[in-house]
C-alpha positions as CSV (number, residue, x, y, z in Angstrom):
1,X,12.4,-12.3,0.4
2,X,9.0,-11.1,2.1
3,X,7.5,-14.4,0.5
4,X,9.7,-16.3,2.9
5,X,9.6,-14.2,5.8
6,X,7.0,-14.9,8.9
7,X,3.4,-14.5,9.1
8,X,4.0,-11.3,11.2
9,X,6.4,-9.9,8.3
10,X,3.3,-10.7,5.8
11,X,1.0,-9.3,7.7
12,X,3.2,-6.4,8.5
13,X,4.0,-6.0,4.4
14,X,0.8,-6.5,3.6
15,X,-0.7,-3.4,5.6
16,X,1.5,-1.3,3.5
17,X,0.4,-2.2,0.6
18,X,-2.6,0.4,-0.4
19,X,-4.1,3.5,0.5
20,X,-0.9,5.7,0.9
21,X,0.0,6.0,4.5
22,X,2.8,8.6,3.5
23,X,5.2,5.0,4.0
24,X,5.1,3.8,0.1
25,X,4.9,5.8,-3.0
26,X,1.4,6.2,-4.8
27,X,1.4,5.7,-8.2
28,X,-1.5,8.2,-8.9
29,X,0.4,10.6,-7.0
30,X,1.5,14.1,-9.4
31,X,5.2,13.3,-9.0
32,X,5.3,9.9,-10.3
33,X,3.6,11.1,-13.5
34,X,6.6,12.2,-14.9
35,X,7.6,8.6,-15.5
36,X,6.5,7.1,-18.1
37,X,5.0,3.3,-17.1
38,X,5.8,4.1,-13.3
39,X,2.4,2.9,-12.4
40,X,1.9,-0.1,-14.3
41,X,5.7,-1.0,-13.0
42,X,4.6,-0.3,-9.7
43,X,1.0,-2.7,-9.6
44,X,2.6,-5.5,-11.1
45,X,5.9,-5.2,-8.7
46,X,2.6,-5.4,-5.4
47,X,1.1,-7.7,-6.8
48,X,3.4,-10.5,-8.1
49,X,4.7,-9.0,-3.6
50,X,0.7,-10.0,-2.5
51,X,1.0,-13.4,-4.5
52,X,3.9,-15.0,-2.6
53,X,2.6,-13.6,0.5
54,X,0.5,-16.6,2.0
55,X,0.7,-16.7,5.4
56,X,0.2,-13.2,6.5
57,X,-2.8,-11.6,8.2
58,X,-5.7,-12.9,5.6
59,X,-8.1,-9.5,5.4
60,X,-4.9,-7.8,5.3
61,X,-3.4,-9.6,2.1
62,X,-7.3,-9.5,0.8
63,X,-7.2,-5.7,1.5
64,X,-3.8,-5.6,-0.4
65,X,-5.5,-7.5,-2.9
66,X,-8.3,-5.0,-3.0
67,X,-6.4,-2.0,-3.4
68,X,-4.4,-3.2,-6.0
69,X,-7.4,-4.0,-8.3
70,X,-8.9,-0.7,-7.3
71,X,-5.5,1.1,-8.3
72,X,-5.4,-1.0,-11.6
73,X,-8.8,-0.1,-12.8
74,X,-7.7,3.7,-12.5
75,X,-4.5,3.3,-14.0
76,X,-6.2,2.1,-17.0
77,X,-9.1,4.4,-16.7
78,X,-6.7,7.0,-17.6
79,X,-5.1,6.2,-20.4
C-alpha cells in the first residue's frame, strides 16, 4: 500500500497525482465520459490515495491536494 511505502514512494505518487502528464487517466478527458460516475469514482479513489500519504514530499501532496479540489469543483460544475 502507497500509504505504507517510503517518503520517496509518496513523493513519487504524489507527483502523479494531477495535471495529466499522459501517466494517469484524466477524468475530464472525452473517453472517460462514456462511463457513467467515472469521475466521481476516480476523485474519491486520489483522494482517500493523498490522505494516507503523509510522509511524502509536502508541496507535492499539497499540490495533489490542490488538483483534486480543482478537478472536483469541475466535476460538479458539469452536472
Amino acid at each position: 500500500m502507497v500509504g505504507n511505502g517510503s517518503p520517496k514512494t509518496q513523493s513519487s505518487r504524489a507527483a502523479g497525482i494531477g495535471p495529466n502528464q499522459g501517466r494517469r487517466p484524466d477524468p475530464q478527458h472525452r473517453q472517460y465520459h462514456h462511463v457513467p460516475g467515472f469521475g466521481r469514482l476516480y476523485l474519491k479513489e486520489q483522494r482517500l490515495l493523498v490522505d494516507v500519504m503523509r510522509d511524502g514530499h509536502p508541496w507535492l501532496r499539497q499540490r495533489a491536494i490542490d488538483a483534486l479540489a480543482q478537478a472536483t469543483e469541475r466535476l460538479h460544475g458539469s452536472r
